[in-house]
C-alpha positions as CSV (number, residue, x, y, z in Angstrom):
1,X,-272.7,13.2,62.7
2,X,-274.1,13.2,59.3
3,X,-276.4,11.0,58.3
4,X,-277.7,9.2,54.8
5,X,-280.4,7.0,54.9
6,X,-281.2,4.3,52.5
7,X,-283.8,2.7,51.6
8,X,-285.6,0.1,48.7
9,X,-283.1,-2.6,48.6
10,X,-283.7,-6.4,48.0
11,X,-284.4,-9.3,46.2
12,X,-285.5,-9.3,42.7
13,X,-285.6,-11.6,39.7
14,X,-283.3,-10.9,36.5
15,X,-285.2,-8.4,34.6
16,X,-287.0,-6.8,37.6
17,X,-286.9,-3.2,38.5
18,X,-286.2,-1.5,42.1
19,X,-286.2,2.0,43.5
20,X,-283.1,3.2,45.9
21,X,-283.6,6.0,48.4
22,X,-281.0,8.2,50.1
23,X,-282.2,10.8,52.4
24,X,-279.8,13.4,53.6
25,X,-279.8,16.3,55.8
26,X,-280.7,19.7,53.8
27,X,-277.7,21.6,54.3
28,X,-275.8,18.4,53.4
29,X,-278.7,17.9,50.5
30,X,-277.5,21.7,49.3
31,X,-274.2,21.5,49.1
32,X,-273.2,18.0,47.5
33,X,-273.2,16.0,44.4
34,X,-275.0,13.2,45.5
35,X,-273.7,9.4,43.9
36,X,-274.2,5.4,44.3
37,X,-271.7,3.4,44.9
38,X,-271.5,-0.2,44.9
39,X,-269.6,-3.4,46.5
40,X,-270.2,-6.8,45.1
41,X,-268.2,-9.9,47.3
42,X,-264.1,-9.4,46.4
43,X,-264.4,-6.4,44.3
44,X,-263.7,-3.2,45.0
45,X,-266.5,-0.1,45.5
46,X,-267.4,1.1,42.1
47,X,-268.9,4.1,41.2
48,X,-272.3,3.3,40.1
49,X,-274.0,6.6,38.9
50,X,-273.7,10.5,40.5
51,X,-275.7,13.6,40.0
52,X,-273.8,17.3,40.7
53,X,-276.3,20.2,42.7
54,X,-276.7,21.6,39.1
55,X,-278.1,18.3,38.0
56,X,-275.2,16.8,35.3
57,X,-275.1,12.6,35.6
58,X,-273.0,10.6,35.0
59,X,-272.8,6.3,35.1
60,X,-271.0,3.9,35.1
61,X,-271.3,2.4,31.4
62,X,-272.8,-1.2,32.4
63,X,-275.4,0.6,33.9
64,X,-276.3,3.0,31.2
65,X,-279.4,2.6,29.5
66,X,-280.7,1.0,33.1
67,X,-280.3,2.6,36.3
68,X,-281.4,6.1,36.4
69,X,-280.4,8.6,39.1
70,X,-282.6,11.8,39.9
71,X,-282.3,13.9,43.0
72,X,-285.8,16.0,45.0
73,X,-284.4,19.0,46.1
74,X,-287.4,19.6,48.0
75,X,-287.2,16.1,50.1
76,X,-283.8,16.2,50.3
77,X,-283.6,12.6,48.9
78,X,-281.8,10.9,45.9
79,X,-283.1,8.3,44.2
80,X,-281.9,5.4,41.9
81,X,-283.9,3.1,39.4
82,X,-282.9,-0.2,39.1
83,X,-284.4,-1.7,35.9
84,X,-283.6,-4.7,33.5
85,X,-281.4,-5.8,36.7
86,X,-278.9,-8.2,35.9
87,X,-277.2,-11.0,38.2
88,X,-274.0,-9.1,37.9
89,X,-276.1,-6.0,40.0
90,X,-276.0,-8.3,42.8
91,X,-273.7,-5.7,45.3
92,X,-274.2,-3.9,48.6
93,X,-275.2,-0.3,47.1
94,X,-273.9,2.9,48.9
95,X,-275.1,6.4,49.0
96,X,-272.4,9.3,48.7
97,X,-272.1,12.9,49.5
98,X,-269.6,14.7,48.3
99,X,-268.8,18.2,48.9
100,X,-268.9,21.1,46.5
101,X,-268.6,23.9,48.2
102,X,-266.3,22.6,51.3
103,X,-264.3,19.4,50.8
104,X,-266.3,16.4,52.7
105,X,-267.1,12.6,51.3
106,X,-270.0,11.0,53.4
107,X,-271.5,7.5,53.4
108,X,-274.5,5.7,53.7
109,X,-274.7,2.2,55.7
110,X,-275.7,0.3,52.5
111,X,-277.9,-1.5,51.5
112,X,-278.5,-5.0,49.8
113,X,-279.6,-5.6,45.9
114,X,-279.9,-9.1,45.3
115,X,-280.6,-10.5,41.9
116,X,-281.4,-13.8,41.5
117,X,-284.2,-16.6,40.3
């Protein structure tokens, strides 16, 4: 069973900054574009930011100029940056592999932002 696992969620003030981690599996790692998703209560999953294996990004636009998304080949690990977080961040965040050589779509368990005063 493949595995990501997150890490660096939490609770924050508006304005505050946090890091998200997704560690993955190397062969997994190697062969994916690697994304952030998240769920805030009665919406639906949004696409938050994603990074190819060849390293284009793209984000979601209310996130632009905020959140950046890098991947370590060598740790196998993708990595968000949460800053100037917002109320309207507040959302379960989810880390995706998706396939680019063989069709596959895996997910993390989540994990909580909170923003709030």
């Amino acid at each position: 069973q493949v595995q990501l696992v997150e890490s660096g969620g939490g609770l924050v003030q508006p304005g505050g900054s946090l890091r998200l981690s997704c560690a993955a599996s190397r062969i997994i790692f190697s062969m994916s574009a690697m994304g952030w998703y998240r769920q805030a209560p009665g919406k639906q999953r949004e696409l938050v930011a994603v990074i190819s294996k060849g390293g284009s990004i793209n984000y979601v636009d209310s996130v632009k100029g905020r959140f950046t998304i890098s991947r370590d080949n060598a740790k196998n690990t993708v990595y968000l940056q949460l800053n100037s977080l917002k109320p309207e961040d507040t959302a379960v965040y989810y880390c995706n592999a998706r396939g680019e050589v063989v069709s596959y779509n895996y997910w993390g368990q989540g994990t909580q932002v909170t923003v709030s005063s």
